[in-house]
Steps between C-alpha positions, in 0.01 A plus 500: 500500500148608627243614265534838373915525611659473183254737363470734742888496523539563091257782550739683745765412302350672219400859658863508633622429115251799402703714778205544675677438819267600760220326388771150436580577888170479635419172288838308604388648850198368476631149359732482740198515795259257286774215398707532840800255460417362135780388210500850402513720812877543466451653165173695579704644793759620321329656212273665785882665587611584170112674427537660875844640447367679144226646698778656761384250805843363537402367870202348393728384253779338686227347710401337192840387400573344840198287495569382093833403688355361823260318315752296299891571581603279254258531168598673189378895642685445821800660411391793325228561767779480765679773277190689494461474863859658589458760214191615665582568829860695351187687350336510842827604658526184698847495403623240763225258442537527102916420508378196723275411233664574186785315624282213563401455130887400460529273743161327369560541128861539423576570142138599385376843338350622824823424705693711301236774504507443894883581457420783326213650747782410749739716439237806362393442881817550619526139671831379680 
């Protein structure tokens, strides 16, 4: 880890826990521009999703999501950021592009928690 990333990282982590999710986005934002590809990018990425979609910027948030995914498709947030992802473009009525995607986390992660959430989102989506 550089100097400063676990710190500043715990910081954002603990202005999203005070639900002070605007000001959590624009630190993980802003960690996510200073420590470009570090260990904890996937999470900071993520949690910069989860504080975006709070704050009602679900593209900004799916944006988010896709890069916590993009930036490591197999690591312990992949799945539920890949769930994320197709859940927010539903939201964004991207419907095609979210069935593609939600049916993805399956195919990646049978038999987790977010696959069977993906199932769910699925069929609320009206996927065939």
């Amino acid at each position: 880890l550089a100097v400063g990333e676990q710190a500043d990282f715990d910081r954002a982590q603990e202005v999203l826990g005070t639900g002070d999710f605007r000001a959590a986005a624009d630190l993980f934002k802003t960690f996510t521009e200073t420590y470009s590809g570090g260990p904890l990018s996937a999470d900071a990425y993520f949690l910069l999703g989860e504080s975006l979609s709070q704050v009602g910027e679900t593209a900004n948030a799916a944006r988010a999501y896709l890069e916590s995914f993009s930036g490591t498709p197999n690591g312990p947030r992949a799945p539920e950021a890949l769930l994320k992802l197709g859940q927010s473009l539903g939201t964004l009525g991207q419907v095609p592009e979210a069935c593609v995607t939600l049916r993805e986390v399956g195919v990646r992660f049978p038999g987790s928690a977010p696959a069977q959430q993906a199932e769910t989102a699925l069929l609320g989506l009206g996927c065939t």
